[in-house]
C-alpha positions in Angstrom: 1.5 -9.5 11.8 1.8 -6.3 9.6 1.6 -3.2 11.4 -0.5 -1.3 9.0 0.4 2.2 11.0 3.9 1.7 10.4 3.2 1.5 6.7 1.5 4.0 6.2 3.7 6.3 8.4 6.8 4.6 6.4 5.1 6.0 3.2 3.5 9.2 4.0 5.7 10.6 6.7 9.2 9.4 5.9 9.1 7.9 1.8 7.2 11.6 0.8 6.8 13.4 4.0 9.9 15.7 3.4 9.0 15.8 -0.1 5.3 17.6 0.9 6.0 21.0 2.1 1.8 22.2 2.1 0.3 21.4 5.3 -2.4 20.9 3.7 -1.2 18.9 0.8 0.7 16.5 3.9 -2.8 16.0 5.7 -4.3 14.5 2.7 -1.5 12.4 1.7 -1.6 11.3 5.6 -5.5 10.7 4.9 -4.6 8.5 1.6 -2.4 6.0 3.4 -4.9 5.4 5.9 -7.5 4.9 3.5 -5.9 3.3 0.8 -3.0 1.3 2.3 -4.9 -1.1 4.9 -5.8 -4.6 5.7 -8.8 -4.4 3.8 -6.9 -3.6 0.4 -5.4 -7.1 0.2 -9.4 -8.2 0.1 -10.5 -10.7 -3.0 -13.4 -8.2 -3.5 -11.5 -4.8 -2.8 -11.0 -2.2 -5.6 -9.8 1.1 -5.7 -12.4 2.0 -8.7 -15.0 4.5 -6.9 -18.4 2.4 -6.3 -20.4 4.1 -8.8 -18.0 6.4 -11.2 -19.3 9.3 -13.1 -17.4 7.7 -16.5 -16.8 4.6 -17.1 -12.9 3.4 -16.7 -11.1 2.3 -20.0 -12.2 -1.5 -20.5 -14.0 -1.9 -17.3 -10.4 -1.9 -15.7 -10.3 -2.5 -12.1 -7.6 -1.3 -10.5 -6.6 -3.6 -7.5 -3.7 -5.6 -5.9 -3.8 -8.7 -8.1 -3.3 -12.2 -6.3 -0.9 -13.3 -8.4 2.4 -15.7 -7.1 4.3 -15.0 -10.1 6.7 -11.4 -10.6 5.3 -12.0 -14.3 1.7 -11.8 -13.4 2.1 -8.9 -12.1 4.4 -6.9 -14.7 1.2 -8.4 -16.9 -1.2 -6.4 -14.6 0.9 -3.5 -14.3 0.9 -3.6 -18.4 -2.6 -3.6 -18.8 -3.0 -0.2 -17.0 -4.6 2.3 -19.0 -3.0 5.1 -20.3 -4.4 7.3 -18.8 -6.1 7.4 -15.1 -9.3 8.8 -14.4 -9.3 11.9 -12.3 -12.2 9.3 -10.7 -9.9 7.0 -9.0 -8.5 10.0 -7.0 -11.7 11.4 -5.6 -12.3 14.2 -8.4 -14.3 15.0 -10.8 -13.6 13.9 -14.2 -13.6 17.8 -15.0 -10.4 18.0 -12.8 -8.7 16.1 -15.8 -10.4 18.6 -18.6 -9.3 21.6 -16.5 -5.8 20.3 -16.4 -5.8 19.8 -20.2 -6.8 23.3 -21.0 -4.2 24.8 -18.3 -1.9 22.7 -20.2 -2.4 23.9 -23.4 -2.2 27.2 -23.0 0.6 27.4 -21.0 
């Protein structure tokens, strides 16, 4: 059996852990793993798309892991990814993406 704890320690402690020097910022990494790398992700019916988003995502795209037995089903999946991601699919506001956008452009 997987040990889903492991994984996400694995990822957020060890892969970027060292990386993360906020406490803050390290908490909620810590709190992504748990949320987003569990048992229930490998679901038929699980998404990482928020349930109702504020905007809707570039062709309806749901962004999920694929059940696919091929490498080459999922380099097609990976391909298809927009081009850009909606702040939405991070837990902000798609105003956290207009924001950066400005701050970009005028620095």
């Amino acid at each position: 059996a997987m040990s889903w704890p492991t994984i996400q320690y694995m990822v957020s402690e060890v892969a970027y852990g060292g990386k993360i020097t906020d406490d803050m910022d390290r908490r909620l990494f810590t709190t992504y793993a748990e949320k987003w790398m569990s048992e229930q992700c490998l679901s038929p019916d699980f998404s990482y798309n928020p349930e109702s988003p504020i905007t809707p995502f570039p062709n309806d795209f749901m962004y999920c892991i694929p059940d696919k037995p091929e490498h080459v089903d999922f380099i097609r999946y990976i391909q298809s990814f927009p081009d850009e991601d909606s702040p939405e699919l991070f837990g902000l506001h798609p105003n956290a993406d207009l924001t950066y956008r400005i701050q970009s452009a005028e620095s």
